[in-house]
PDB file as gemmi writes it, atoms N, CA and C in Angstrom:
CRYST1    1.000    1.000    1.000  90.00  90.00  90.00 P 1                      
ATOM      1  N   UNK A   1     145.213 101.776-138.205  1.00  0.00           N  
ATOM      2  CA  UNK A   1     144.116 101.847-137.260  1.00  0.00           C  
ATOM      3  C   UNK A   1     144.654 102.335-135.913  1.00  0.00           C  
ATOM      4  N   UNK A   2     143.968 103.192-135.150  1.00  0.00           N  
ATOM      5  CA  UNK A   2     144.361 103.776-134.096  1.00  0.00           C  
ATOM      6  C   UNK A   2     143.983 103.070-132.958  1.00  0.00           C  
ATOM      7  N   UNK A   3     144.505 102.947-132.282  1.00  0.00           N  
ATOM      8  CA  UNK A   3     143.742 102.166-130.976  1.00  0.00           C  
ATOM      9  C   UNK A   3     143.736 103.234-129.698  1.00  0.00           C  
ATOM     10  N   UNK A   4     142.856 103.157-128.710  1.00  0.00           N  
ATOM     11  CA  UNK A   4     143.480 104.195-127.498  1.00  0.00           C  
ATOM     12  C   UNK A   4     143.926 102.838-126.687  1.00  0.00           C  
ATOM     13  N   UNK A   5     144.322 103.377-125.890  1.00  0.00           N  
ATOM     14  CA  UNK A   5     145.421 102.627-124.789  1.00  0.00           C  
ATOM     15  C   UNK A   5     144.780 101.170-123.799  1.00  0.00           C  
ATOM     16  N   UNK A   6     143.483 101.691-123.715  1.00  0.00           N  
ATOM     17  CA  UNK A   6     142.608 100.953-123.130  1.00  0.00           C  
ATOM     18  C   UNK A   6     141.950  99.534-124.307  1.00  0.00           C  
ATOM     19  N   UNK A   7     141.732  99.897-125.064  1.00  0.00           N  
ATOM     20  CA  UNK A   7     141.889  98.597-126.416  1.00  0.00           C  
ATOM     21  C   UNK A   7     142.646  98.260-126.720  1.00  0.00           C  
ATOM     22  N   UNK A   8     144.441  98.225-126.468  1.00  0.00           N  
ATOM     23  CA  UNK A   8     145.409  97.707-126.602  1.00  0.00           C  
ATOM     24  C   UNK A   8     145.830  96.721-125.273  1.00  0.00           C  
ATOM     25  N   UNK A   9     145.651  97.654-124.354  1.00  0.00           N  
ATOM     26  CA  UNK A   9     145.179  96.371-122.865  1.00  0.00           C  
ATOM     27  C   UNK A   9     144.860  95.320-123.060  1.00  0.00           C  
ATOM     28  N   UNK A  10     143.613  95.149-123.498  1.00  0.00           N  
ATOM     29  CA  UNK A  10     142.311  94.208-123.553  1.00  0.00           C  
ATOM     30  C   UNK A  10     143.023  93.280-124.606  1.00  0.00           C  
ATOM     31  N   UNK A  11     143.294  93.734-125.581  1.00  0.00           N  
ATOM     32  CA  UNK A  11     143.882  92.525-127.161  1.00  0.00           C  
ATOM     33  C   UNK A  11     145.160  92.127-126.705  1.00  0.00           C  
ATOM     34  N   UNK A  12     145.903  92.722-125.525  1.00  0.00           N  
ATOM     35  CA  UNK A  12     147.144  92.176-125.245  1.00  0.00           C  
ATOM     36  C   UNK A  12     146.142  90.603-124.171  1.00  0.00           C  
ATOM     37  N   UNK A  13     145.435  91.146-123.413  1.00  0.00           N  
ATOM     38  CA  UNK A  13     145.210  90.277-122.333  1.00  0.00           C  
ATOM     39  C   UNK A  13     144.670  88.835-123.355  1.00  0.00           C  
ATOM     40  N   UNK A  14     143.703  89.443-124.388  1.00  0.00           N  
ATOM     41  CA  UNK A  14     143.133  88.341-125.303  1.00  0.00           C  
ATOM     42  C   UNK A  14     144.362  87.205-126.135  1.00  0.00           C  
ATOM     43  N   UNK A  15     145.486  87.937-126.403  1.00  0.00           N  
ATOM     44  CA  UNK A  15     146.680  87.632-126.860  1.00  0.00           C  
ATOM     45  C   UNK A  15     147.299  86.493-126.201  1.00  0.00           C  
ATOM     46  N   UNK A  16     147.735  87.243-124.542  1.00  0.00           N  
ATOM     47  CA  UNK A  16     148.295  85.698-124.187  1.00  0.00           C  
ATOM     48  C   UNK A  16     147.761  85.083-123.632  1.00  0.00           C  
ATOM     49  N   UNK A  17     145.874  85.052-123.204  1.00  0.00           N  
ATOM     50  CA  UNK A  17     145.274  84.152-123.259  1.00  0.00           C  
ATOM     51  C   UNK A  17     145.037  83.021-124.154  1.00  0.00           C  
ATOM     52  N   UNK A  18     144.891  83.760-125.444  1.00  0.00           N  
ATOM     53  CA  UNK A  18     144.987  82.156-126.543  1.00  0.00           C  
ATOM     54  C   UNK A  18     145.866  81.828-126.930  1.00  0.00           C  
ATOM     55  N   UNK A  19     147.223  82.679-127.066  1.00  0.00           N  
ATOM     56  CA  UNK A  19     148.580  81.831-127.386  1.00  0.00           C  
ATOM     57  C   UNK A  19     149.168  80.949-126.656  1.00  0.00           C  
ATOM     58  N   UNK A  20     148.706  81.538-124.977  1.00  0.00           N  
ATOM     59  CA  UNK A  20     149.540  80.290-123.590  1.00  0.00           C  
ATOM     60  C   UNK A  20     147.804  79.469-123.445  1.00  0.00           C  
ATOM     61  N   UNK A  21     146.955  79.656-124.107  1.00  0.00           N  
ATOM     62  CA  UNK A  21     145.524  78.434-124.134  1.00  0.00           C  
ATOM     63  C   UNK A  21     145.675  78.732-122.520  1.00  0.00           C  
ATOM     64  N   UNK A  22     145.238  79.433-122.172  1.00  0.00           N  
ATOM     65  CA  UNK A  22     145.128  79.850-120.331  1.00  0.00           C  
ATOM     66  C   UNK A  22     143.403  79.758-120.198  1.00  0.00           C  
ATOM     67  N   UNK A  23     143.063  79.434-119.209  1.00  0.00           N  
ATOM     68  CA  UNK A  23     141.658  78.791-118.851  1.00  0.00           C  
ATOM     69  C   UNK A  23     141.240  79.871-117.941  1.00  0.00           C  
ATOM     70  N   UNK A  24     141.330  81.352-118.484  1.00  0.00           N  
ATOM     71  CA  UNK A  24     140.862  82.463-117.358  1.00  0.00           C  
ATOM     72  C   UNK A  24     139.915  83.427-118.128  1.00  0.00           C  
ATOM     73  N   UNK A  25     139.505  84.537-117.414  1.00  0.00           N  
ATOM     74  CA  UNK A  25     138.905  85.364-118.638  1.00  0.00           C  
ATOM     75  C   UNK A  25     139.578  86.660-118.458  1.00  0.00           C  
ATOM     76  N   UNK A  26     139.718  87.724-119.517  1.00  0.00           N  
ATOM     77  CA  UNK A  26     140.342  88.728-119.353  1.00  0.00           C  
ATOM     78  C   UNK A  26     140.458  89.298-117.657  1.00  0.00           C  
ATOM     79  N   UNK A  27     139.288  89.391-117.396  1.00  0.00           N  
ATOM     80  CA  UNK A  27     138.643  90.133-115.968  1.00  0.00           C  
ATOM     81  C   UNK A  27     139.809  89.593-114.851  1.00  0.00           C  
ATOM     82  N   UNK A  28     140.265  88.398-115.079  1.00  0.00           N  
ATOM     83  CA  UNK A  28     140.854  87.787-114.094  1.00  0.00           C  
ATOM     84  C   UNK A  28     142.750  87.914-113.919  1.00  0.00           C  
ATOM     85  N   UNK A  29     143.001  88.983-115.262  1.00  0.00           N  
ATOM     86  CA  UNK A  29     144.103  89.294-115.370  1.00  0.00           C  
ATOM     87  C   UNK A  29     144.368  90.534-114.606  1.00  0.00           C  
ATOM     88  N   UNK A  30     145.397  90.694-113.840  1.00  0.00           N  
ATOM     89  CA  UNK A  30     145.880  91.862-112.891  1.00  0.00           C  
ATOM     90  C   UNK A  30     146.788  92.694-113.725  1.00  0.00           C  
ATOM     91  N   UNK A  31     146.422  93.961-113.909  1.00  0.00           N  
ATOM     92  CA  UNK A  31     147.429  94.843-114.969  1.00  0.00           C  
ATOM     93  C   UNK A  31     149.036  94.760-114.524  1.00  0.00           C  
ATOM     94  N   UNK A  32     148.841  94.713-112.875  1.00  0.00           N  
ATOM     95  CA  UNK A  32     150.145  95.330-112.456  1.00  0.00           C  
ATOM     96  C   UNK A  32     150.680  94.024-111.900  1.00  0.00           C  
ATOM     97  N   UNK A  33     150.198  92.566-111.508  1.00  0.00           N  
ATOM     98  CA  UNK A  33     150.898  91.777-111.188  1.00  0.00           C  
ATOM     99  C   UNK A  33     151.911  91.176-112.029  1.00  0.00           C  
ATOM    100  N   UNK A  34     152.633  90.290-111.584  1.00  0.00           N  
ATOM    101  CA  UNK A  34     154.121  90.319-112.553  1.00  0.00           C  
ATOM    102  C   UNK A  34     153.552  89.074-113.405  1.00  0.00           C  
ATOM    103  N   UNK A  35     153.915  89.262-114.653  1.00  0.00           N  
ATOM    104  CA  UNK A  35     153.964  88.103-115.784  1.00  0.00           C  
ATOM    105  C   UNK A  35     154.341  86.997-115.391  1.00  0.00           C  
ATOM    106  N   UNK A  36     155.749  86.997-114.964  1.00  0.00           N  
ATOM    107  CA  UNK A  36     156.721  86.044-114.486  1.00  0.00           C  
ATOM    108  C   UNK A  36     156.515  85.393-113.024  1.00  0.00           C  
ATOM    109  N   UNK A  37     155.573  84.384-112.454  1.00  0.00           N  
ATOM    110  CA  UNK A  37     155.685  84.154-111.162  1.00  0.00           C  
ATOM    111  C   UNK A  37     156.900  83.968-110.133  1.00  0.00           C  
ATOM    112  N   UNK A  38     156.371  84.274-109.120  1.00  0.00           N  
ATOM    113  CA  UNK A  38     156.937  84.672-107.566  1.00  0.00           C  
ATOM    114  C   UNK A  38     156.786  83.318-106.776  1.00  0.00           C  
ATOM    115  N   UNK A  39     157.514  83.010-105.929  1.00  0.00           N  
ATOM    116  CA  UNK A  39     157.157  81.844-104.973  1.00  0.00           C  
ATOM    117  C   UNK A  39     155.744  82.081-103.965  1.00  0.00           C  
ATOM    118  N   UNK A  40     155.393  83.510-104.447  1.00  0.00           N  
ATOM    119  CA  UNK A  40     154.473  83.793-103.372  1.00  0.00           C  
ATOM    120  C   UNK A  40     153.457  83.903-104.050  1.00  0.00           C  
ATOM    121  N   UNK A  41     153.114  84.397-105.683  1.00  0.00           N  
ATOM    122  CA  UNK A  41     152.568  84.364-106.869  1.00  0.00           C  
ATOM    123  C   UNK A  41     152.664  84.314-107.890  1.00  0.00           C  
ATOM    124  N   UNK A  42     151.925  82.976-108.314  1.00  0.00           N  
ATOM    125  CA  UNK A  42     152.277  82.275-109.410  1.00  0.00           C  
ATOM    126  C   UNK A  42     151.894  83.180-111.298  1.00  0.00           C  
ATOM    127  N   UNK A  43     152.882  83.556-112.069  1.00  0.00           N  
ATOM    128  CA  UNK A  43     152.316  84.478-112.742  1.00  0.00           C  
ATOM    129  C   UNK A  43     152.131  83.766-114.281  1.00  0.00           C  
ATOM    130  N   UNK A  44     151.775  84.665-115.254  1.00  0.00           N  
ATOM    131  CA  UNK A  44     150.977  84.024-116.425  1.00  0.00           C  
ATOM    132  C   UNK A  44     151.924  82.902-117.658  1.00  0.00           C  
ATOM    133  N   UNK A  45     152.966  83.680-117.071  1.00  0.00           N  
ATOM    134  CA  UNK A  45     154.182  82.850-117.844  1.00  0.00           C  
ATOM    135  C   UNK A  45     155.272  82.143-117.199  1.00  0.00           C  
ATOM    136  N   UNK A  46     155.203  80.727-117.715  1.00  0.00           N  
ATOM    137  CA  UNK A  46     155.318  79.608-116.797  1.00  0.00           C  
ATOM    138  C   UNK A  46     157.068  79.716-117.443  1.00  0.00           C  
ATOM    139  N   UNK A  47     157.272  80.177-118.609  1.00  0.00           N  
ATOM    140  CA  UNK A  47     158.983  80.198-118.847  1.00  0.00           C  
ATOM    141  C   UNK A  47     159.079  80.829-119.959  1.00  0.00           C  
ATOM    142  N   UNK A  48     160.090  80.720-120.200  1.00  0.00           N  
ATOM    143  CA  UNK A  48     160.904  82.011-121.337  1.00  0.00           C  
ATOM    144  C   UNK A  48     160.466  81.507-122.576  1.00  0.00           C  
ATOM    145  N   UNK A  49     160.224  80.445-123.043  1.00  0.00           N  
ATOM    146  CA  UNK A  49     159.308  79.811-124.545  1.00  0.00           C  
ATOM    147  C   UNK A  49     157.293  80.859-124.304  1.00  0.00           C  
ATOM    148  N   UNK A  50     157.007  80.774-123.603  1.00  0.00           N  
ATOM    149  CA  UNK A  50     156.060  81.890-123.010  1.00  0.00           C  
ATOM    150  C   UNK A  50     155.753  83.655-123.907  1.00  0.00           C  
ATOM    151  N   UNK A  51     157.310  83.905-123.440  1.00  0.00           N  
ATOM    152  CA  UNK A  51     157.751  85.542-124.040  1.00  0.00           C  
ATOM    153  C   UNK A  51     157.997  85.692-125.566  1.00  0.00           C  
ATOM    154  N   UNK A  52     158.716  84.179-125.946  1.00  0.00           N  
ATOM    155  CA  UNK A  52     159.152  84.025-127.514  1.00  0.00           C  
ATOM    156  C   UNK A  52     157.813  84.262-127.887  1.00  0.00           C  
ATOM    157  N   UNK A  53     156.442  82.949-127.316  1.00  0.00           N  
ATOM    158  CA  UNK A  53     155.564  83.407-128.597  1.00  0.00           C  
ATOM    159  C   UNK A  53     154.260  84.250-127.828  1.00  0.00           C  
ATOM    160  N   UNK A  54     154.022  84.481-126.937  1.00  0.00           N  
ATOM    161  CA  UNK A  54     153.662  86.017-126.887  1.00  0.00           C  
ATOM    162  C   UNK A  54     154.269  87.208-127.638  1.00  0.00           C  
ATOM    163  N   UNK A  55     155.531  87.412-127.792  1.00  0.00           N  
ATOM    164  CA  UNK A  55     156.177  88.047-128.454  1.00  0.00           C  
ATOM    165  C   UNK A  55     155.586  88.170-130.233  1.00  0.00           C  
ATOM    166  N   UNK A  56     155.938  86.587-130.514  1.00  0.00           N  
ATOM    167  CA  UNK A  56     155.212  87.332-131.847  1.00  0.00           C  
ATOM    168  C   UNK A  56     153.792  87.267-132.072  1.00  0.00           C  
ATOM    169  N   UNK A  57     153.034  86.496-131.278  1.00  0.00           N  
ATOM    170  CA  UNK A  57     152.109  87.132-131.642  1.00  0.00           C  
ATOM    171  C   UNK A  57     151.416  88.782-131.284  1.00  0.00           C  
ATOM    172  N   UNK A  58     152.389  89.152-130.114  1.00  0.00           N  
ATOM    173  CA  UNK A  58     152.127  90.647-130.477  1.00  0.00           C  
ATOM    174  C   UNK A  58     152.796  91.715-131.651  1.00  0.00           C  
ATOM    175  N   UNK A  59     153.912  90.936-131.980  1.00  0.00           N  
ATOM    176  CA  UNK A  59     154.829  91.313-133.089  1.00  0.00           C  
ATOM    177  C   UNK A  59     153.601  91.439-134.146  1.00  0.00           C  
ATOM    178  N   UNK A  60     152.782  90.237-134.603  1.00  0.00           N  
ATOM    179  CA  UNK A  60     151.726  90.403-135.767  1.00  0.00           C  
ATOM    180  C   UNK A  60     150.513  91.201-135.258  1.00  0.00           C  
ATOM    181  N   UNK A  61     150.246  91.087-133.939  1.00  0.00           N  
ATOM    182  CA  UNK A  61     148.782  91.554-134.532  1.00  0.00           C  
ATOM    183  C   UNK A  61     149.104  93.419-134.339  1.00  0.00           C  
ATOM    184  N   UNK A  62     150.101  94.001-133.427  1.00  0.00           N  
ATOM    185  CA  UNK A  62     150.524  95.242-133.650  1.00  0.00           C  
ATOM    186  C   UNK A  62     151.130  95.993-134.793  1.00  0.00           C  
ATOM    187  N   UNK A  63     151.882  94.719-135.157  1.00  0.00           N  
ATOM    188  CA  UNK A  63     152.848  95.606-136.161  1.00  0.00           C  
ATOM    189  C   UNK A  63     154.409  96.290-135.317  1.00  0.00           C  
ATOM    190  N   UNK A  64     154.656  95.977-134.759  1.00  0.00           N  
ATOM    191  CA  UNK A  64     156.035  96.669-133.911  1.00  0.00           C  
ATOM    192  C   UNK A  64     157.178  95.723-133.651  1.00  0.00           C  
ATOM    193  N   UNK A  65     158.233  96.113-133.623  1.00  0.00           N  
ATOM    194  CA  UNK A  65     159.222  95.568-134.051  1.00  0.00           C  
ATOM    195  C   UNK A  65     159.706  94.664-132.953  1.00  0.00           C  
ATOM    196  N   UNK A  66     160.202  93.922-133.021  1.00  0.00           N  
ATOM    197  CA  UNK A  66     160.659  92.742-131.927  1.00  0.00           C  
ATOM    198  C   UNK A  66     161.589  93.357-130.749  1.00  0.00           C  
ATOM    199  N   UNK A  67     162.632  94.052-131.553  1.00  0.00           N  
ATOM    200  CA  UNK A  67     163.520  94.562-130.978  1.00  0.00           C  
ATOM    201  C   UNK A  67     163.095  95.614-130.160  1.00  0.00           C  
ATOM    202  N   UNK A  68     162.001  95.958-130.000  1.00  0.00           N  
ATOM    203  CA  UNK A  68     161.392  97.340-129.128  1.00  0.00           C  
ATOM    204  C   UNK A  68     161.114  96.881-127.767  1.00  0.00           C  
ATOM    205  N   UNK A  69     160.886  95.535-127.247  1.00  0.00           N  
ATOM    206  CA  UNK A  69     160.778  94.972-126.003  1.00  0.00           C  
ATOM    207  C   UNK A  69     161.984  94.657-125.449  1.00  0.00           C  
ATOM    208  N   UNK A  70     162.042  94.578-124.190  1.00  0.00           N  
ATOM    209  CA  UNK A  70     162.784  94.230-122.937  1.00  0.00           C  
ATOM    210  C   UNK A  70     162.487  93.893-122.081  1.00  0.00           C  
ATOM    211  N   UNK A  71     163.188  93.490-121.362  1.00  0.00           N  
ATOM    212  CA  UNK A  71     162.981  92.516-119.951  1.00  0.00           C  
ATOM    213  C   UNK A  71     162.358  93.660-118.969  1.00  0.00           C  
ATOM    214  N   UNK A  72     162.348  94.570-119.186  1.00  0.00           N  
ATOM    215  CA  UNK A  72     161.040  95.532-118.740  1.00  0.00           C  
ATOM    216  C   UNK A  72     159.855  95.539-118.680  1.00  0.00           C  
ATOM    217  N   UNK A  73     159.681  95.379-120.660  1.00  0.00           N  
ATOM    218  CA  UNK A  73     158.451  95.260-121.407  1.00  0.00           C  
ATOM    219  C   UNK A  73     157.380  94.005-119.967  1.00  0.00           C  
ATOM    220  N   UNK A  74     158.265  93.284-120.324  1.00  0.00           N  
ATOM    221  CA  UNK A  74     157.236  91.757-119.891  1.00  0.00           C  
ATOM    222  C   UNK A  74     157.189  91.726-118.175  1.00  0.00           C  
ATOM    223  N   UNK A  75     157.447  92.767-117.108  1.00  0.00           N  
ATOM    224  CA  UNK A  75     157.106  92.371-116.001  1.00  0.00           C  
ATOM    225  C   UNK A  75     155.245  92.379-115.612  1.00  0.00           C  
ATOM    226  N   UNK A  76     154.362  93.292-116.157  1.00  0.00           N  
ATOM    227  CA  UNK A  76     153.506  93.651-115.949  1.00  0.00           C  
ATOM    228  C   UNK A  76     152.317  93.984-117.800  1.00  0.00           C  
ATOM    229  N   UNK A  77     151.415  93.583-117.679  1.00  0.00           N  
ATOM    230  CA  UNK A  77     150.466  94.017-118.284  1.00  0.00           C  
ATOM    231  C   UNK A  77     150.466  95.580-118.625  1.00  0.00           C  
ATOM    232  N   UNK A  78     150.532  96.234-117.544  1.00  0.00           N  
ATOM    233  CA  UNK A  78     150.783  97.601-117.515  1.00  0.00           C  
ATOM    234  C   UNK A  78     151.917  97.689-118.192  1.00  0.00           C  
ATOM    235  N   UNK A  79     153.285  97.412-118.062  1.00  0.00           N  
ATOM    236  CA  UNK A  79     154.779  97.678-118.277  1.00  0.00           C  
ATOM    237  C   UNK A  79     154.275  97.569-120.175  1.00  0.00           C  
ATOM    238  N   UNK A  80     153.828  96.334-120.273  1.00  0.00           N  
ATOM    239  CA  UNK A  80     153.537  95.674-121.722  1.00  0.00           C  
ATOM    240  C   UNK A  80     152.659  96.653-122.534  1.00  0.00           C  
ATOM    241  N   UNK A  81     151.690  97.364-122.005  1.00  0.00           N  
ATOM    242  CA  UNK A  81     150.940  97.958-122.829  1.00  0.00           C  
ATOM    243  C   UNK A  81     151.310  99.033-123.123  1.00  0.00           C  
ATOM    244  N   UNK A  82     152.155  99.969-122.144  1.00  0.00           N  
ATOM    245  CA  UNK A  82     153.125 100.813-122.043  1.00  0.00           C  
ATOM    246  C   UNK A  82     153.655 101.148-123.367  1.00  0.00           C  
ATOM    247  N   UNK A  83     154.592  99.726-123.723  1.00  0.00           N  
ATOM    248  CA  UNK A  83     155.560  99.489-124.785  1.00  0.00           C  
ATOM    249  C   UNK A  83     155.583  99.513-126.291  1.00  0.00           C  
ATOM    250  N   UNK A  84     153.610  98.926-125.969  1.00  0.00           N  
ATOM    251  CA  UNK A  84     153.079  98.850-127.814  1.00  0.00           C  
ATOM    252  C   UNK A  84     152.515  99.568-127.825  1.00  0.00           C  
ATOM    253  N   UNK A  85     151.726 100.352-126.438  1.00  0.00           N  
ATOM    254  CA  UNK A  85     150.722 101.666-127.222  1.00  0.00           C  
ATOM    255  C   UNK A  85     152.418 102.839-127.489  1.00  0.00           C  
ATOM    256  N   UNK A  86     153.228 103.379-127.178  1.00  0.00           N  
ATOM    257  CA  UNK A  86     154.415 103.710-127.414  1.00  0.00           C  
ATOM    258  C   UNK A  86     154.260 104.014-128.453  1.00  0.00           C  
ATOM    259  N   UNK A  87     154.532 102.672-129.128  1.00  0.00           N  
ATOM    260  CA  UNK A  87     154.937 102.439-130.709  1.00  0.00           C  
ATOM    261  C   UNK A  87     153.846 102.986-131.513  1.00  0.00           C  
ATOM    262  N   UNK A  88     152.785 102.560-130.919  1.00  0.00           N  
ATOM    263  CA  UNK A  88     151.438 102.420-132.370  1.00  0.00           C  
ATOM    264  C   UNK A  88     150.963 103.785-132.320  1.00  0.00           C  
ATOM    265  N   UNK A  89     150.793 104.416-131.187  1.00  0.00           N  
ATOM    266  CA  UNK A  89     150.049 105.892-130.910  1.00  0.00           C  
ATOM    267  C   UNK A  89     150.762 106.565-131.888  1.00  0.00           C  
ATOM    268  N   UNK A  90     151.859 106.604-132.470  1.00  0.00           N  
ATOM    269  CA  UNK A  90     151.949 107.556-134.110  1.00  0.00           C  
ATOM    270  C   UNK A  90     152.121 109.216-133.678  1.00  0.00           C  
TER     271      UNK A  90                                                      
END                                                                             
């Protein structure tokens, strides 16, 4: 199944909303703010158990290999979608 870039966004944001059970709605996710909070802003992932299972659950519902992320991948929504549309766009 093909996705364009803009429906891979959205199922990422849906992703670590129900895997971290986060009490927000997509709308309220910032593409470009950092995953990882700042002392100045607090971000979606509270620690590195966070990335493990975000990780696979993007590992399953994409299909892409574990090893294709980096400490790149996970600063930004943007950086993240980057990484799996990459892979899946074929």
């Amino acid at each position: 199944m093909k996705m364009e870039k803009e429906e891979v966004r959205v199922k990422i944001k849906e992703i670590i909303i129900e895997t971290l059970n986060l009490n927000i709605d997509i709308a309220d996710i910032d593409d470009n703010a950092p995953l990882f909070g700042t002392d100045k802003e607090p971000g979606l992932f509270s620690n590195s158990l966070c990335v493990l299972e975000v990780t696979s659950a993007l590992v399953g519902e994409f299909d892409v290999e574990p090893s294709s992320f980096n400490s790149k991948s996970f600063e930004t929504i943007s950086s993240l979608t980057d990484c799996i549309y990459d892979q899946i766009k074929g």
